[in-house]
C-alpha distance (Angstrom), angle and dihedral (degrees) to the residues before:
residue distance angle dihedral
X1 . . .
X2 3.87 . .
X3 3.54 87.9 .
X4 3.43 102.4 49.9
X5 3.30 97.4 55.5
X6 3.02 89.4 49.1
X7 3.83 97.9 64.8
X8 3.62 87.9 35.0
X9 3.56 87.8 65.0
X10 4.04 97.9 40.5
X11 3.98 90.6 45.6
X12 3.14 101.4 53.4
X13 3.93 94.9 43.4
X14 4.02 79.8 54.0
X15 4.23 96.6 55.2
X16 3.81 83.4 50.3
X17 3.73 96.9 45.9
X18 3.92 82.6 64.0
X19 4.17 99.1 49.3
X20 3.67 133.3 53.8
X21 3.67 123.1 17.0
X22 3.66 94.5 6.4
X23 3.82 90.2 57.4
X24 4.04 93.7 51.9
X25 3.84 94.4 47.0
X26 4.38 84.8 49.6
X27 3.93 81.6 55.2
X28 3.86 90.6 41.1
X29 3.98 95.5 52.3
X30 4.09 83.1 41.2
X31 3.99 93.0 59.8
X32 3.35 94.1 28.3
X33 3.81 99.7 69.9
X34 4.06 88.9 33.7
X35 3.78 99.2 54.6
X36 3.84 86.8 48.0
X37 3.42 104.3 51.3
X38 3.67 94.6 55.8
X39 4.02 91.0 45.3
X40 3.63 96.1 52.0
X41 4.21 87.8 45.5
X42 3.46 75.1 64.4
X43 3.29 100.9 54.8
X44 4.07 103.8 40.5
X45 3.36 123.4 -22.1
X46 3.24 100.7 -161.1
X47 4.03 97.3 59.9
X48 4.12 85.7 44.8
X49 3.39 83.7 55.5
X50 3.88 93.0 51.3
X51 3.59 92.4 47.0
X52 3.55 94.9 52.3
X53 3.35 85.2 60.5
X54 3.66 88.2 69.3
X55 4.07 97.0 40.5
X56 4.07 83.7 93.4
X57 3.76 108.6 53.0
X58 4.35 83.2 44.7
X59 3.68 88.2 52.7
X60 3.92 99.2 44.7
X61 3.65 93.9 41.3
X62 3.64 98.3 54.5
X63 3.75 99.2 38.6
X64 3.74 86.5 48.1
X65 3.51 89.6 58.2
X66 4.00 94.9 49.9
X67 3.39 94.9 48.1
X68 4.05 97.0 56.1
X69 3.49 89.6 42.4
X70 4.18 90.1 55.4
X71 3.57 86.7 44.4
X72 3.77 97.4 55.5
X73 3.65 87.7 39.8
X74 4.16 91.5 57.0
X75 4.21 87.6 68.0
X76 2.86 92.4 37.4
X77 3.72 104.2 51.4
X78 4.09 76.4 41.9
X79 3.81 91.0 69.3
X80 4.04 101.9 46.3
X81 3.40 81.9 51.2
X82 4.20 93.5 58.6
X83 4.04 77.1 39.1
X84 3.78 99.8 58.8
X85 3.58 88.6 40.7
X86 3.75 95.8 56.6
X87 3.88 90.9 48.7
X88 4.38 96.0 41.4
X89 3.59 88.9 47.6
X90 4.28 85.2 46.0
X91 3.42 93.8 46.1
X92 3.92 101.1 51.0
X93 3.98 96.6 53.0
X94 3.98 90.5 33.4
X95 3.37 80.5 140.0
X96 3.76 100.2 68.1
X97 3.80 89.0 35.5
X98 4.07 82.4 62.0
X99 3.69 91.8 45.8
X100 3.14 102.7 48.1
X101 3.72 91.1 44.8
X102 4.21 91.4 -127.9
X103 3.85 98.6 134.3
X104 4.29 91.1 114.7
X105 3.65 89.9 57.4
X106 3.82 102.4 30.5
X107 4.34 73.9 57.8
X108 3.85 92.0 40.6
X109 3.85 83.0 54.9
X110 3.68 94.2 50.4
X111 3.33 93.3 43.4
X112 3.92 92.2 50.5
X113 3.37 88.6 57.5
X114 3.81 108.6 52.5
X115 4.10 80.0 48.1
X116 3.86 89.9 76.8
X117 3.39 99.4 51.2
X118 4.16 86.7 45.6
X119 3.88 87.9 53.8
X120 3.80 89.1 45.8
X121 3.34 88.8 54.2
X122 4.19 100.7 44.1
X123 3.74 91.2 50.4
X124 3.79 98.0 46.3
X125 3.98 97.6 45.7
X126 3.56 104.9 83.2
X127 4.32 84.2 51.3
X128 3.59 83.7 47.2
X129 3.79 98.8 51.9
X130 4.08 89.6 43.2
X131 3.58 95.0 59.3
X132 4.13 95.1 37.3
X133 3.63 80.2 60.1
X134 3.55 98.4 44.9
X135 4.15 88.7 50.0
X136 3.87 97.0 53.8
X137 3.82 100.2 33.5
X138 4.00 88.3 53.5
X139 3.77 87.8 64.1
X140 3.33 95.8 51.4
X141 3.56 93.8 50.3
X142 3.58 94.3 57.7
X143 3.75 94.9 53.4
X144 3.59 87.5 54.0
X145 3.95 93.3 45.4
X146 3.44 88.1 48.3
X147 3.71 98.6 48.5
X148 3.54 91.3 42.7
X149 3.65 88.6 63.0
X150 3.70 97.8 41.2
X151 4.02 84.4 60.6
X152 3.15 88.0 60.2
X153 4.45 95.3 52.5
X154 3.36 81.4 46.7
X155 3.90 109.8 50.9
X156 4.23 92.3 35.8
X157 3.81 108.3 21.5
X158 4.14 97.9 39.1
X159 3.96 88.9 -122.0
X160 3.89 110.0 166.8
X161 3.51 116.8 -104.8
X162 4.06 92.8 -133.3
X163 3.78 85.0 50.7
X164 3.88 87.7 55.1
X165 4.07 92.5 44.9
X166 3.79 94.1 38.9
X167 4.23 91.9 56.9
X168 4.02 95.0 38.7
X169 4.09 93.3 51.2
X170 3.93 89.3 36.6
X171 3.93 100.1 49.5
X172 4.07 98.3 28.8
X173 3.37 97.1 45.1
X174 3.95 87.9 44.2
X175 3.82 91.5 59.7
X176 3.80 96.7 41.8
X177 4.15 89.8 61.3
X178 3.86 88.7 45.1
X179 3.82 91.1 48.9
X180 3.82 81.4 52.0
X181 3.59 94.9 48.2
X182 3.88 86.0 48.2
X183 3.60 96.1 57.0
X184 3.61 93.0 51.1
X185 4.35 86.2 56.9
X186 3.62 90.8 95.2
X187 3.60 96.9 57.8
X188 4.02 84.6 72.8
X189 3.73 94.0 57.6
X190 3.60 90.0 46.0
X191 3.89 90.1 44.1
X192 4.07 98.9 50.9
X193 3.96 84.9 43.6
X194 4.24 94.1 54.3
X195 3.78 83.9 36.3
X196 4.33 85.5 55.6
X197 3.95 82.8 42.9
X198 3.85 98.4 57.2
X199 3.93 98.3 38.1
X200 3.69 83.6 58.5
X201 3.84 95.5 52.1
X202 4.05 88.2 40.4
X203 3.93 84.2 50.3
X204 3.65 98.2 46.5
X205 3.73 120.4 110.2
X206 3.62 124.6 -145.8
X207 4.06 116.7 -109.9
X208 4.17 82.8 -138.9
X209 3.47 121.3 64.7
């Protein structure tokens, strides 16, 4: 019982990680980096160009970073679930627990439990913290890389300076809400999956009638 609700809890959480809000800001990144790279064509080509350059490292860092963090999360979510099981199933025959006298070890079970998850977590921090790095530093890297070269426009090819603001903001910031939008992808696979997962338990007919 502990362990269906459980999952009933997780998959439906899932299904509506994939609707809603999540859904408009996949649009939003979508248009975002569209509408900007044909203004800042019009602007200068040649720093859209440049910037586009950068579009890549933005996107990979980011959705790098999304997808280790949903992979950690996946054992980890794993182990509450063996947790909440251990304490439902406690909970509803608390009276046998109490006769029996097995409260230390239904709490050593518990315990043991939530200590996976912990150790998941200890080993795979240091990783973590590496590639968190990795996904915010790249964006500031291509604003500087970008800039950099806009110096350049302006000081030997008498390029505006708004020109050179307008593109960098326009395309960078463009492909930092699509890399969002990209790390949030997986959450569909993972929705239709829970969605399969709780049609089937909805579907399911008892062996006693």
């Amino acid at each position: 019982v502990g362990n269906l609700c459980a999952k009933l809890s997780g998959d439906t959480a899932s299904v509506q990680g994939a609707t809603g809000s999540k859904l408009g800001t996949m649009l939003q990144g979508l248009s975002t980096l569209g509408v900007g790279t044909f203004m800042s064509l019009f602007y200068s080509w040649k720093m859209t160009l440049m910037c586009l350059v950068c579009v890549p490292f933005i996107l990979f860092s980011i959705v790098l970073e999304g997808r280790v963090m949903e992979a950690e999360s996946a054992v980890e979510k794993q182990a509450l679930e063996d947790a909440t099981k251990v304490a439902v199933e406690a909970i509803t025959s608390v009276r046998t627990v109490h006769s029996l006298g097995q409260e230390g070890a239904i709490v050593e079970r518990y315990n043991r439990k939530l200590a996976l998850a912990e150790a998941s977590l200890r080993r795979k921090t240091r990783f973590r913290g590496l590639v968190f790095g990795f996904g915010h530093t790249a964006t500031s890297f291509a604003y500087a890389f970008s800039l950099g070269f806009g110096g350049y426009l302006i000081a030997r090819k008498g390029e505006p300076y708004k020109n050179i603001i307008i593109v960098s903001e326009a395309l960078l910031f463009g492909a930092w809400m699509l890399a969002q939008v990209l790390s949030f992808a997986p959450n569909l696979q993972l929705a239709r999956t829970a969605a399969g997962r709780l049609f089937r338990i909805l579907d399911r007919k008892p062996q006693i009638y």
